[in-house]
C-alpha positions as CSV (number, residue, x, y, z in Angstrom):
1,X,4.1,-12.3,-48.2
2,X,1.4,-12.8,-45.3
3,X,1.2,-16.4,-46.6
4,X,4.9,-17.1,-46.2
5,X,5.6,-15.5,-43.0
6,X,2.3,-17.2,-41.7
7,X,4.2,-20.3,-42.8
8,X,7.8,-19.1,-41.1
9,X,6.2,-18.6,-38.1
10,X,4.2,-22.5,-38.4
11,X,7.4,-24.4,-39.0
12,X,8.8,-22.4,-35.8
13,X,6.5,-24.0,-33.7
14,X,7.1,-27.2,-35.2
15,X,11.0,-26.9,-35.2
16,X,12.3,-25.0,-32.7
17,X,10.3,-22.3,-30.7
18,X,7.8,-20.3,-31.2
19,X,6.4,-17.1,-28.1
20,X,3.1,-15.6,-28.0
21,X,1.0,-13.3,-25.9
22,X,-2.3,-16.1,-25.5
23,X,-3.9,-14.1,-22.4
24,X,-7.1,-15.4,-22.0
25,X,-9.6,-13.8,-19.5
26,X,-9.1,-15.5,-16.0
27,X,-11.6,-16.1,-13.2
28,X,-10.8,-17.1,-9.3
29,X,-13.0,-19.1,-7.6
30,X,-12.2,-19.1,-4.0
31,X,-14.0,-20.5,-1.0
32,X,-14.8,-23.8,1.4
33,X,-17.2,-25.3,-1.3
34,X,-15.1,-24.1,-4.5
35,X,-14.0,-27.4,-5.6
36,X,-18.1,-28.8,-4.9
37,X,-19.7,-25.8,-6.7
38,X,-16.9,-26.4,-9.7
39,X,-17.6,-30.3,-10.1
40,X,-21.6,-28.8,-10.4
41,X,-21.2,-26.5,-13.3
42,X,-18.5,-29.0,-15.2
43,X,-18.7,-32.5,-16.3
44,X,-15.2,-32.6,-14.9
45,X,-14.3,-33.6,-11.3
46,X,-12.3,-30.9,-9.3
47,X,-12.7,-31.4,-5.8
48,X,-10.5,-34.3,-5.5
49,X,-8.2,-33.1,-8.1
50,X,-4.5,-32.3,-6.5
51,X,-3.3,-28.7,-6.0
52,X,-1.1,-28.1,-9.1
53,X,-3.0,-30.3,-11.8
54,X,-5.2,-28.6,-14.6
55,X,-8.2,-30.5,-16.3
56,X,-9.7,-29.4,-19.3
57,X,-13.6,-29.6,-19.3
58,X,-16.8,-28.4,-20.5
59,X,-20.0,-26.2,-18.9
60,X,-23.4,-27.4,-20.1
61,X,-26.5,-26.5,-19.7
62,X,-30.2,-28.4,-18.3
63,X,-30.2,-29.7,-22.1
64,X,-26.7,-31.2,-21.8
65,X,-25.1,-28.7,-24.7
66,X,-21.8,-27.2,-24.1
67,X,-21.6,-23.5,-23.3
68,X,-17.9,-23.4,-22.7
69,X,-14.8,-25.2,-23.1
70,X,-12.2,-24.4,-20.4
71,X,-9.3,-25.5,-18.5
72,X,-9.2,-25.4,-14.6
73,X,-6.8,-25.4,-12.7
74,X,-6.2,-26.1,-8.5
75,X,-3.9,-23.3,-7.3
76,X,-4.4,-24.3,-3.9
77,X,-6.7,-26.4,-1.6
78,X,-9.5,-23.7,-1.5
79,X,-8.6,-22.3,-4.7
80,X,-8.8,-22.3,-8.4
81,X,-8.4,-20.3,-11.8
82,X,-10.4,-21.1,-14.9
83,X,-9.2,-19.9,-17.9
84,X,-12.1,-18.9,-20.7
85,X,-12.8,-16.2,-23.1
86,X,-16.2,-15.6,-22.4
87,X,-15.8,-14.5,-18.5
88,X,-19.1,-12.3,-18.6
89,X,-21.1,-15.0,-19.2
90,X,-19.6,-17.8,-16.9
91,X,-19.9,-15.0,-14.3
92,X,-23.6,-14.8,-15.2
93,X,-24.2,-18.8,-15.0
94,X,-22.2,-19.0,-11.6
95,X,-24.7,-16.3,-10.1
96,X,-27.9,-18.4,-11.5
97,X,-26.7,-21.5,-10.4
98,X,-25.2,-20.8,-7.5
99,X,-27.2,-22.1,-4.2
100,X,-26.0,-21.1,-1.1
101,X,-22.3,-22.5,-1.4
102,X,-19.6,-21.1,0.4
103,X,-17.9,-20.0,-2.6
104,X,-16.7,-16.3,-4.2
105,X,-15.4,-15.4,-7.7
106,X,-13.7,-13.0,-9.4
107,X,-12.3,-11.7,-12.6
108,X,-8.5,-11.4,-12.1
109,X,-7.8,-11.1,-15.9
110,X,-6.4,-7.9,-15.4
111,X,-4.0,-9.3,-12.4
112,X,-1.9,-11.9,-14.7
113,X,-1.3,-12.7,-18.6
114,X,-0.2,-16.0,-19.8
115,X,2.7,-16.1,-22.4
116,X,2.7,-19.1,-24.5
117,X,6.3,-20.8,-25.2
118,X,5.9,-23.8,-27.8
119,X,8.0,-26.1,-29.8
120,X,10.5,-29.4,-29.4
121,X,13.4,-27.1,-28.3
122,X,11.7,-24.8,-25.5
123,X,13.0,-26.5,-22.5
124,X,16.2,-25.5,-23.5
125,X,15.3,-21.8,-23.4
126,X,12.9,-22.0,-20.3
127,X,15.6,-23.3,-18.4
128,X,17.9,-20.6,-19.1
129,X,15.7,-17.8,-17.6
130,X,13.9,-19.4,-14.7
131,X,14.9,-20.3,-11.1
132,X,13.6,-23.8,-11.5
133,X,14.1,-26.4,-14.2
134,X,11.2,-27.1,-16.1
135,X,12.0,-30.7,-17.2
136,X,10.0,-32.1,-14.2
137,X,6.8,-30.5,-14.7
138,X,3.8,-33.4,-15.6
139,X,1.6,-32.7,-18.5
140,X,-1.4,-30.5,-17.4
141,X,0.1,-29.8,-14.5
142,X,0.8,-25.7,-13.0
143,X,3.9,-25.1,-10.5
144,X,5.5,-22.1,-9.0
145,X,8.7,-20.4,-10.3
146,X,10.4,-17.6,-10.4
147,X,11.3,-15.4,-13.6
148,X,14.2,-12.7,-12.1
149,X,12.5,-11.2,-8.9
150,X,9.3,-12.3,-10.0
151,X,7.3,-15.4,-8.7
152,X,5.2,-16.7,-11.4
153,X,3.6,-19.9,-12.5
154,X,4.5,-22.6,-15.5
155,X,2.0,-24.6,-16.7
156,X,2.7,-27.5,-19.4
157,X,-0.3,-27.4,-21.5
158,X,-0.4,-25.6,-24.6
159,X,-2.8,-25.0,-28.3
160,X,-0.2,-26.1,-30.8
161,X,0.3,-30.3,-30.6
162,X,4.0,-29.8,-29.8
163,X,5.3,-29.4,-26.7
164,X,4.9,-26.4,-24.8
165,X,5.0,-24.6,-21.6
166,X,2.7,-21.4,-20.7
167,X,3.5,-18.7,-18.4
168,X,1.3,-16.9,-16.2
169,X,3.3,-13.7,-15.1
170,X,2.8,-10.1,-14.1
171,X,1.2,-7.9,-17.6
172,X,3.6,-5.3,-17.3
173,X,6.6,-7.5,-17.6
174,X,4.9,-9.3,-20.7
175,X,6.9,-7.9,-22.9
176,X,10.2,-8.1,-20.9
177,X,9.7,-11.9,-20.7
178,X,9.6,-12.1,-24.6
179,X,12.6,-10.0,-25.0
180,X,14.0,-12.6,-22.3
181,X,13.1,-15.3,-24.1
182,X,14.7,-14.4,-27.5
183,X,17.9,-13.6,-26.1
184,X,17.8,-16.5,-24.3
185,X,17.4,-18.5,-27.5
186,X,20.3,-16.9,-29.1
187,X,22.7,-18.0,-26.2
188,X,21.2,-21.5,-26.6
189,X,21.3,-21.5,-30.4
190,X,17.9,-21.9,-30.5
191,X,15.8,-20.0,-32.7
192,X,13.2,-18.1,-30.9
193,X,10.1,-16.6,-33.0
194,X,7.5,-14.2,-32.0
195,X,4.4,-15.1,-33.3
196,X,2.3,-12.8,-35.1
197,X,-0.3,-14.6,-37.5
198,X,-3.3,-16.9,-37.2
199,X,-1.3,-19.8,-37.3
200,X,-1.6,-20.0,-33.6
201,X,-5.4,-20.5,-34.3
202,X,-5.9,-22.5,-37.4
203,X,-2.7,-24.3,-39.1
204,X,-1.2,-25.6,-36.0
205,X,-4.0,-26.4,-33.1
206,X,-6.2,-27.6,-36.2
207,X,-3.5,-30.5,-37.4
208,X,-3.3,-31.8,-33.7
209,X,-7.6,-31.6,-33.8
210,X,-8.0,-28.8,-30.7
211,X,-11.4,-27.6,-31.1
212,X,-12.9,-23.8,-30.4
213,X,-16.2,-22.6,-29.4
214,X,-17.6,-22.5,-32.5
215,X,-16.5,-26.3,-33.4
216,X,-18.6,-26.6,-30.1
217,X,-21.4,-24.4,-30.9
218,X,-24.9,-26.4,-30.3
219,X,-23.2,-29.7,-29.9
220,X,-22.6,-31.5,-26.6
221,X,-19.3,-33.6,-25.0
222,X,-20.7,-37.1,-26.3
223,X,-20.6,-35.6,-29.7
224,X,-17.2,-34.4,-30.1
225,X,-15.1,-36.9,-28.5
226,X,-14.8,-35.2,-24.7
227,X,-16.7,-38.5,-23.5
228,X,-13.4,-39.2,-21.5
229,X,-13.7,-35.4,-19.7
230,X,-17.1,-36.8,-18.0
231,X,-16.6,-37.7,-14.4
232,X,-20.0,-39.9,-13.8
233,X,-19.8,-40.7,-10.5
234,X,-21.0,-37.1,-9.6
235,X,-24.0,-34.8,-10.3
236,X,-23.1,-32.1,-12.4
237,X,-25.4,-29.4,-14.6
238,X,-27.2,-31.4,-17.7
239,X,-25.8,-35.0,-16.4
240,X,-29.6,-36.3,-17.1
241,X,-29.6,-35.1,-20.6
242,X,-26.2,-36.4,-21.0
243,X,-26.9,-40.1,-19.9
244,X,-29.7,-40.0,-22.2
245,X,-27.4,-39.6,-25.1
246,X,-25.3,-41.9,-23.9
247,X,-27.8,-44.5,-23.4
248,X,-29.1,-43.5,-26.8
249,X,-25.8,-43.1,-28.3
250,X,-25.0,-39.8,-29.8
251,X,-26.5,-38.4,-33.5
252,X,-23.7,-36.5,-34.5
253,X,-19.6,-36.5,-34.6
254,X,-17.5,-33.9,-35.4
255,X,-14.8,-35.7,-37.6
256,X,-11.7,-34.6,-39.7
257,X,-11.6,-34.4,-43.3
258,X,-8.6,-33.7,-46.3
259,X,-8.3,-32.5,-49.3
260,X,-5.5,-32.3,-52.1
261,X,-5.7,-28.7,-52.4
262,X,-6.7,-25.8,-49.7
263,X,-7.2,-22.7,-52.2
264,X,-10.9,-24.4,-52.1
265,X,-14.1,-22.1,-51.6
266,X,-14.7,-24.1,-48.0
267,X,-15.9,-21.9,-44.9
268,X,-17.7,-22.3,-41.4
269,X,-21.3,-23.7,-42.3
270,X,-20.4,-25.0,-45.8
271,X,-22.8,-27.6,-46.5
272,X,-21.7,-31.1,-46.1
273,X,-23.1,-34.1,-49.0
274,X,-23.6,-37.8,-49.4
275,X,-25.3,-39.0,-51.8
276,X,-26.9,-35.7,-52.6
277,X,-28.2,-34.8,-49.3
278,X,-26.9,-32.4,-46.8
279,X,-25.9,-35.0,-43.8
280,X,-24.1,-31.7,-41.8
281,X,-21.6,-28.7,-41.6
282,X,-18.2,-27.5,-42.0
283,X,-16.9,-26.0,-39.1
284,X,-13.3,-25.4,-39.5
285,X,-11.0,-25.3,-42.7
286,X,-8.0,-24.4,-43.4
287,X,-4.4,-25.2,-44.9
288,X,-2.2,-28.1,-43.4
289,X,1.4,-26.5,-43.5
290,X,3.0,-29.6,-42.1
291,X,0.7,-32.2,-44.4
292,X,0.5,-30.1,-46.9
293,X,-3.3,-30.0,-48.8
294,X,-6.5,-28.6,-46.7
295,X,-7.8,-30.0,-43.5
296,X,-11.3,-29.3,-41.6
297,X,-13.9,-30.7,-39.0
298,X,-17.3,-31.4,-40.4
299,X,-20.0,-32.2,-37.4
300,X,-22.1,-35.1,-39.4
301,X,-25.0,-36.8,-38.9
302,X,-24.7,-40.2,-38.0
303,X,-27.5,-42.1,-39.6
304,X,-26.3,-41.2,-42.5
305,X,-22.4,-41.3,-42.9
306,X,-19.6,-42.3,-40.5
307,X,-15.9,-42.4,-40.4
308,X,-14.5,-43.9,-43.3
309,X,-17.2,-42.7,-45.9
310,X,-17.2,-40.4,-48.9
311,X,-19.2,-36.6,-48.5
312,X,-18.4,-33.9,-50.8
313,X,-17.7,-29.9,-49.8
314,X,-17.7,-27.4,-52.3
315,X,-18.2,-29.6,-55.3
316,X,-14.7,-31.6,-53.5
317,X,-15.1,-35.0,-52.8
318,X,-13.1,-36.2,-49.9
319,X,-13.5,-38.8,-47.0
320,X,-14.2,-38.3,-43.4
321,X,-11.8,-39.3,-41.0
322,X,-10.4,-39.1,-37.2
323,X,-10.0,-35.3,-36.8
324,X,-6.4,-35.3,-35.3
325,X,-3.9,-35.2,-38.2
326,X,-0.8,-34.8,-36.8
327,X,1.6,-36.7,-34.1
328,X,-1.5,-38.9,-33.3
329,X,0.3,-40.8,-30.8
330,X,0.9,-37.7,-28.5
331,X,4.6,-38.4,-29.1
332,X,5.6,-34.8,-29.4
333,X,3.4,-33.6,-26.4
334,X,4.5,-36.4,-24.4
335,X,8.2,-35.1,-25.1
């Protein structure tokens, strides 16, 4: 039963619409030197970014590994929010790197929730309950709206590989906005599904080859494909380590791999062979519901295997491939 509703709840997203409660823990970093103190602590650029546009990025440390994976986004010229799950200790790493730069933050995860609205049909619902259309908004981009009385803000951007809007809005009218949003899908004829199971975490940001934190753990942005987040032309924290490894060329990848069946005894850390010998790690498995079979990310060791070769998980012999399994041409994102 859990199975098939986890699977109802999938296709949503891939079909129609699917509504979620995806509040992550928010920080506001305010001040003259905000946007210089932000392009220090991420490989990202943000002090030429345009009010309005979100970049996704990563926080390193002197040794050039990632400590967090985040997206940030310019709310206004002096002003930005960055969106993590691990507030305490980015608070923590602003305070020990922080030199004298005019700039404050604060936790206002408390002030504003973010509900997530995914799937091929959800412009159609969005636009029936909001003051402005949504149909202009650029990819990774945040604007102002207004939801009844309420002024809130819609970002494009999403965790699912389809395309998706997320709204950052008052927490006590959280649940309001949902009840909004399925009655807005009936008069639409648009099926509107509340999500309730993991799917929003494994199935379907897994096909499209979204990474979490513990895909990330101990690696750094050369070795998982976020070479194209690094902004070069600035200083940031663990750029010498990084140039290093990309003079050098990273030792590791994290690629995708596929197997006929996904009832397999495959979990975080499984053990990852060629030719007999442990060349690296699972870090992610789980069932494909739109490819059917099982799909995971194993981070590999280079001198030893490379995209295209065969490894074996679990006594499974499979091959190791790009990690992003579905719409691999950004077609459905790019909607």
């Amino acid at each position: 039963m859990a199975q098939e509703l986890k699977c109802r709840e999938h296709d949503a997203v891939r079909k129609a619409v699917g509504i979620y409660d995806f509040t992550h823990q928010l920080l506001e970093v305010t001040g003259k030197d905000a946007g210089a103190f932000l392009d220090k602590v991420f490989v990202n650029g943000f002090s030429h970014a345009k009010v309005g546009q979100a970049k996704y990025t990563t926080m390193l440390d002197e040794k050039g590994i990632i400590r967090d994976d985040v997206i940030i986004f310019r709310m206004e010229e002096e002003c930005y929010w960055i969106s993590t799950l691990y507030i305490d200790k980015m608070i923590a790493h602003f305070d020990a790197v922080k030199k004298g730069e005019d700039v404050s933050y604060r936790d206002r995860t408390s002030e504003t929730s973010m509900i997530a609205v995914q799937g091929p049909k959800v412009r159609q619902v969005l636009n029936a309950i909001l003051g402005e259309s949504v149909d202009g908004i650029r990819r990774f981009h945040i604007v102002p709206n207004t939801l009844g009385a309420q002024k809130i803000y819609v970002a494009r951007s999403g965790f699912t590989g389809e395309l998706g809007y997320e709204l950052y809005l008052a927490p006590d009218t959280v649940e309001a906005t949902m009840k909004a949003l399925e009655e807005a899908g009936k008069k639409c004829g648009v099926e509107v599904t509340r999500m309730t199971t993991d799917a929003i975490l494994t199935s379907l940001p897994l096909e499209k080859g979204y990474v979490l934190m513990r895909d990330l753990e101990g690696t750094n942005p050369l070795e998982v494909g976020f070479d194209w987040t690094v902004d070069w032309s600035k200083d940031f924290i663990g750029k010498e380590a990084l140039e290093k490894v990309k003079k050098e060329g990273a030792k590791r990848a994290l690629l995708g791999f596929r197997t006929e069946k996904a009832d397999l005894p495959i979990a975080p850390g499984a053990e990852v062979l060629a030719g007999g010998k442990t060349v690296g790690k699972v870090t992610m498995f789980t069932e494909s519901l739109t490819l059917g079979g099982g799909i995971g990310y194993a981070l590999v060791n280079l001198a030893d295997v490379k995209e295209g070769d065969t490894i074996t998980i679990a006594g499974v012999e499979t091959t190791l491939t790009p990690r992003v399994f579905y719409d691999i041409d950004d077609a459905r994102i790019k909607a």
